[in-house]
C-alpha positions as CSV (number, residue, x, y, z in Angstrom):
1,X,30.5,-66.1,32.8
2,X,28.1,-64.2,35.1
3,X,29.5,-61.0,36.2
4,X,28.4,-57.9,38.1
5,X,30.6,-54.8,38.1
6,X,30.2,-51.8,40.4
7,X,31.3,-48.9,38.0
8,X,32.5,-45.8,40.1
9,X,34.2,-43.5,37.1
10,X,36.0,-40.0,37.8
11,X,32.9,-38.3,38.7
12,X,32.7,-37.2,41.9
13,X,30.7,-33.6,42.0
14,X,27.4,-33.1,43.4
15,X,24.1,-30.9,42.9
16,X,23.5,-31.1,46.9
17,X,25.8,-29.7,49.5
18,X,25.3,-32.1,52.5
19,X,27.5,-31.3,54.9
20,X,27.8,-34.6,55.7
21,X,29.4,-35.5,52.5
22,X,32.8,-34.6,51.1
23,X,31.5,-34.6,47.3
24,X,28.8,-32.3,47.6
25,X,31.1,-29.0,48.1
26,X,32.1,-28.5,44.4
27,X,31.8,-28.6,40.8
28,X,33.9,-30.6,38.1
29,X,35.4,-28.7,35.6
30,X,34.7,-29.0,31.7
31,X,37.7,-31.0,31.4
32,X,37.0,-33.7,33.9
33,X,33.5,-33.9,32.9
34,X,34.9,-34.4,29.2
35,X,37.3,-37.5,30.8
36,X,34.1,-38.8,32.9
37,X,32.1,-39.2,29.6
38,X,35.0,-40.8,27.3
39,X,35.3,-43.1,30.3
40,X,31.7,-44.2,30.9
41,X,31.6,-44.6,26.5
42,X,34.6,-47.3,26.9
43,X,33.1,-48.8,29.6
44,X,29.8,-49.4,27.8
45,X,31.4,-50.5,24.4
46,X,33.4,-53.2,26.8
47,X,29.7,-54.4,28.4
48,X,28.3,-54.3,24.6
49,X,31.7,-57.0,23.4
50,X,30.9,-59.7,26.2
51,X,28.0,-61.1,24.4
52,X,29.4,-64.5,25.1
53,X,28.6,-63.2,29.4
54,X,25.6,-62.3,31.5
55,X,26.5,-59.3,32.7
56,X,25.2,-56.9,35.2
57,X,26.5,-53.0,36.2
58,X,25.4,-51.0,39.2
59,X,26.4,-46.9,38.9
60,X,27.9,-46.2,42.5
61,X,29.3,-42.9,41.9
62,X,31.1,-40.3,44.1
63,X,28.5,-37.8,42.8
64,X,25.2,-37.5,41.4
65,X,25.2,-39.3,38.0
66,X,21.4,-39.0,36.8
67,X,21.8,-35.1,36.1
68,X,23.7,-35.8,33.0
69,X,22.6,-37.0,29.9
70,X,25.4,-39.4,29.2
71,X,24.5,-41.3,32.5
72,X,20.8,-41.3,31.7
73,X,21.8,-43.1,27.7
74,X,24.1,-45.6,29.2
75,X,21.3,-47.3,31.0
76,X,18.7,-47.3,28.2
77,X,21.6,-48.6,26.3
78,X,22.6,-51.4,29.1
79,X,19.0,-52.4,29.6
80,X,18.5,-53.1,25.7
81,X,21.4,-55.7,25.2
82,X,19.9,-59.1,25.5
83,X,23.1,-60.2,27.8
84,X,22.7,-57.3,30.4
85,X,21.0,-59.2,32.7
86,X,20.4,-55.9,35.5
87,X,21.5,-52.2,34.8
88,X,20.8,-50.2,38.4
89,X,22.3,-46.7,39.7
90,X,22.3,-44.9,43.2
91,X,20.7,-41.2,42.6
92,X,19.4,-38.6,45.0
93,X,16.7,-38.8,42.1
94,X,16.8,-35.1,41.6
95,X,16.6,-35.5,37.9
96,X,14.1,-35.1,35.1
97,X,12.5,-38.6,34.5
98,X,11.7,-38.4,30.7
99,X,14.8,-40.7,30.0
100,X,13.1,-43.2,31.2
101,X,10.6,-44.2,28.3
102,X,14.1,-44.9,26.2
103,X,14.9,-47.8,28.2
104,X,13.6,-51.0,29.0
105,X,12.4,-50.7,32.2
106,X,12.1,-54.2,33.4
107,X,16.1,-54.5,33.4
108,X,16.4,-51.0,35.5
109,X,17.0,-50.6,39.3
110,X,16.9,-47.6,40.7
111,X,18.1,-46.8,44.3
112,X,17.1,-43.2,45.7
113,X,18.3,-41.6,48.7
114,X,15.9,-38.9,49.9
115,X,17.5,-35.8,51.7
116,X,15.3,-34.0,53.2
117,X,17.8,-30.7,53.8
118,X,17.8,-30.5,49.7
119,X,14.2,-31.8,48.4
120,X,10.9,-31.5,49.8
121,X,9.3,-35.2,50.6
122,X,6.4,-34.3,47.9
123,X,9.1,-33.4,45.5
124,X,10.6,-37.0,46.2
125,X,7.2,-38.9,46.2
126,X,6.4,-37.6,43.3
127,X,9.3,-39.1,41.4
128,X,9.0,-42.0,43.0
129,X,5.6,-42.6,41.7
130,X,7.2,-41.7,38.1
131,X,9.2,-44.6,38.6
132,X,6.5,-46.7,39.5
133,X,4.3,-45.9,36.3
134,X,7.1,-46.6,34.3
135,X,7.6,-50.3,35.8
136,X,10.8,-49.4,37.2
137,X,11.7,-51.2,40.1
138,X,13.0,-49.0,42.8
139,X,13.7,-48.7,47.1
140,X,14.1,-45.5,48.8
141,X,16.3,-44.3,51.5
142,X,18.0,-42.1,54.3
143,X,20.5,-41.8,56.0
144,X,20.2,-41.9,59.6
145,X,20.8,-39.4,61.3
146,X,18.7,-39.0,64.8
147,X,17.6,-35.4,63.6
148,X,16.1,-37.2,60.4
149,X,13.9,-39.8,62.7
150,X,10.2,-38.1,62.1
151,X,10.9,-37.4,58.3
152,X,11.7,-40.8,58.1
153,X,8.4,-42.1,60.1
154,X,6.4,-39.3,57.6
155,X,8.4,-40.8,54.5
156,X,7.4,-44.3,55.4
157,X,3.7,-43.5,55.8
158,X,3.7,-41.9,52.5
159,X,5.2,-44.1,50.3
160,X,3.3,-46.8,48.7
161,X,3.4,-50.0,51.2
162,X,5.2,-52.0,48.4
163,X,8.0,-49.4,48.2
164,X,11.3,-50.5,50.6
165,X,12.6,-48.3,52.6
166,X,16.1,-48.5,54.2
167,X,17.6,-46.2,56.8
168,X,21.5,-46.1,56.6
169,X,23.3,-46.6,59.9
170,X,25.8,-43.4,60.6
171,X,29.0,-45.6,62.1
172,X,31.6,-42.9,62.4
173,X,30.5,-41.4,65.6
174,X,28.7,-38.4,64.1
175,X,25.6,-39.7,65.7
176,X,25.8,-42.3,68.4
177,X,22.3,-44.1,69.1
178,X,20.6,-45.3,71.7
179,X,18.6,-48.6,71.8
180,X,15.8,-46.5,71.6
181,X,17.1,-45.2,68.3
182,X,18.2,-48.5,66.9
183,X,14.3,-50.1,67.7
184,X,12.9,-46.2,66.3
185,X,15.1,-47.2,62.8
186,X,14.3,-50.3,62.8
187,X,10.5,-50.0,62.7
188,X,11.2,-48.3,59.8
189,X,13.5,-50.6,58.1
190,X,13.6,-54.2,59.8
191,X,16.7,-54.5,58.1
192,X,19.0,-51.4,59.6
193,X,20.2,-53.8,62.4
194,X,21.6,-55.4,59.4
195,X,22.8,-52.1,58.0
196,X,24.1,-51.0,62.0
197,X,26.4,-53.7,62.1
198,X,30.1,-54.0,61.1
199,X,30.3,-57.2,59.6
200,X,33.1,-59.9,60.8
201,X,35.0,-60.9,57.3
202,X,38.5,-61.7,57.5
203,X,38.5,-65.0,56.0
204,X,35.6,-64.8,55.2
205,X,34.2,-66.3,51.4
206,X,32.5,-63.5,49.3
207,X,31.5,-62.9,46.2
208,X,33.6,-59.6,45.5
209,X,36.3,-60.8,43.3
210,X,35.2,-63.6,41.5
211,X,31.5,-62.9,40.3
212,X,31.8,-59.2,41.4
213,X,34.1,-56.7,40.8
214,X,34.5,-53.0,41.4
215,X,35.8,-50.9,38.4
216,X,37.7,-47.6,37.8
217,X,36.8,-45.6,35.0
218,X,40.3,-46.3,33.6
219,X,39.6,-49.7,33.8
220,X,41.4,-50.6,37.0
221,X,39.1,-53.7,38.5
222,X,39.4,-54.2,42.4
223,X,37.2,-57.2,44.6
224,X,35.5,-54.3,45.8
225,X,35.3,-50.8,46.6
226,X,37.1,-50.8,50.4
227,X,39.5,-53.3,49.1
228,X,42.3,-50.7,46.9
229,X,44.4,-54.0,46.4
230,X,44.0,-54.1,42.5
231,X,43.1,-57.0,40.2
232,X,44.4,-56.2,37.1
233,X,42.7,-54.3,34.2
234,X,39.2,-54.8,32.7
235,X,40.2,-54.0,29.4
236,X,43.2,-56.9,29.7
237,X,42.7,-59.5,27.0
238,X,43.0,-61.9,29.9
239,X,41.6,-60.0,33.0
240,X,38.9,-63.2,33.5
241,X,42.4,-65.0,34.7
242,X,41.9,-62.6,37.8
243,X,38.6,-64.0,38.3
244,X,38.7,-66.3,41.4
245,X,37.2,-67.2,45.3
246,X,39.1,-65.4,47.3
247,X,38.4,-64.5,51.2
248,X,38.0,-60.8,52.2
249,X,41.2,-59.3,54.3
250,X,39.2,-57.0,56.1
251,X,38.2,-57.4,60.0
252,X,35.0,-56.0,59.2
253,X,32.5,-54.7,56.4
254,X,29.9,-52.5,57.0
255,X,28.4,-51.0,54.1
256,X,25.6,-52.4,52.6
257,X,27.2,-52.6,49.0
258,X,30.1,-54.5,50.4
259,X,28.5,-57.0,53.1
260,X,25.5,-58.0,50.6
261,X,28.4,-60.5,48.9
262,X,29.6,-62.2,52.5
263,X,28.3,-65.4,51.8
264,X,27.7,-66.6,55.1
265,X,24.9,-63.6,55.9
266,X,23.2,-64.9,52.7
267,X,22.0,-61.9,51.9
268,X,21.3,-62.6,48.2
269,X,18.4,-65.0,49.6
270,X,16.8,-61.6,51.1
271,X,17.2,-59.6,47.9
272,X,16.7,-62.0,45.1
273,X,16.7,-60.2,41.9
274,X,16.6,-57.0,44.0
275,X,20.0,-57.3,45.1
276,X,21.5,-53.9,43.2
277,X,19.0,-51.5,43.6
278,X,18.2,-53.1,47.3
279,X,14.7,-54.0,47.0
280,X,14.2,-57.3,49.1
281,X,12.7,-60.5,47.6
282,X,9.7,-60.1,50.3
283,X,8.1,-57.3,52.1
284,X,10.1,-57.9,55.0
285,X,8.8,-54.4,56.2
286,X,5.0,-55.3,56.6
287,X,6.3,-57.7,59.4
288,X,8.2,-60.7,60.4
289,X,11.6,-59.6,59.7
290,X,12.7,-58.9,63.3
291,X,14.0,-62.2,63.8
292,X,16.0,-63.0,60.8
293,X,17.6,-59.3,60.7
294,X,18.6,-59.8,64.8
295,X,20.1,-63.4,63.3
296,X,22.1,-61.5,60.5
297,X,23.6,-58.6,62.7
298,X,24.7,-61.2,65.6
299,X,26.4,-63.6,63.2
């Protein structure tokens, strides 16, 4: 069996305070920080069992993961297991990088959001380029708010040219663009029309739910994260039996963790190997993407 599973434990606090983001306003206790380790340890002893599987696991969590220890082991654990196939995590990338040289870094993805409101653009360049002498394969990203537009434009000219950089859409009215805006983004990132797009998938084949799952730190395995429908346990002796095509029973996805499995957008084409930390197979970026992003949004 081949098998990637979004892992999204009880974590959920934050070193950054955007305002934008209901996460970011407190601290976990002790306690739950206590649960949040004993959970991640079961969870990595499960990956460590299926020798039989290729597995891969992406870290979506509420919070920031990367600023504790336990987080930074599990993936130099992950990426040394011969079956673990991809071990990848979304970060504000605020952390200290040493961890790194205890993993193998050819089996790590990193994706890094930059915000500029908490670190300054050198700050996040400069660990960027960490990850880059370390071999680790990595994008970096916004989100897009209009007020962000120029340090996004300064962002892009100072990243290396082979670093992808993706500017997430804001859909819930915070921030309504203008064409202007959408073209403005999309010089950026030819692939935000892509990202600015609620997805048509009621009916729809995807991946999430039968190669994919979504997993609780108790266990609890769903298709997906925007799906709360669950499908049984992952610790179940026979949880594979809840392994199967099924078609999404949402109108529409619009997140790019979620939309990335619609089979018809073909989106693992794009990404290739990249697909978890969201580093496209090309440099789509250094032209030529207009026309295949415009053919993905309006499909």
């Amino acid at each position: 069996m081949k098998l990637t599973v979004l892992y999204r434990g009880p974590l959920s606090g934050c070193n950054y305070g955007c305002e934008y983001c209901p996460f970011g306003k407190w601290k976990q206790s002790e306690e739950e920080l206590t649960n949040d380790r004993a959970d991640l340890e079961r969870f990595l002893a499960w990956v460590e069992s299926r020798t039989q599987d290729t597995v891969s696991v992406f870290f979506t969590p509420w919070g920031e993961a990367l600023i504790w220890p336990w987080y930074q082991q599990a993936l130099a654990r992950l990426t040394h297991l011969p079956h673990v196939e991809r071990a990848a995590v979304q970060t504000n990338l605020s952390c200290r990088l040493d961890w790194l040289t205890d993993c193998r870094t050819d089996k790590l993805g990193i994706w890094a959001t930059y915000h500029p409101e908490w670190m300054k653009r050198s700050r996040f360049l400069a660990q960027c380029e960490r990850l880059a002498e370390h071999g680790v394969r990595h994008s970096a990203g916004m989100v897009g708010f209009r007020r962000f537009a120029d340090e996004a434009e300064a962002l892009r000219r100072e990243l290396p040219r082979d670093t992808y950089l993706w500017i997430n859409a804001v859909k819930d009215g915070l921030d309504a663009y203008t064409p202007e805006d959408v073209e403005r983004f999309a010089r950026i990132d030819p692939l935000f029309p892509v990202n600015n797009t609620r997805h048509p998938s009621l009916g729809r084949a995807c991946r999430a739910g039968e190669s994919v799952l979504s997993v609780d730190g108790d266990g609890t395995a769903y298709r997906c994260h925007f799906i709360k429908e669950p499908l049984g346990n992952l610790y179940a002796p026979d949880f594979e039996q809840a392994l199967k095509p099924r078609p999404c029973s949402k109108d529409t996805c619009g997140c790019h963790i979620g939309y990335v499995h619609l089979e018809y957008l073909e989106l693992d084409r794009v990404f290739g190997s990249g697909l978890l930390e969201r580093v496209p197979a090309t440099r789509l970026w250094d032209g030529g993407a207009q026309r295949s992003a415009s053919r993905i949004s309006q499909s």
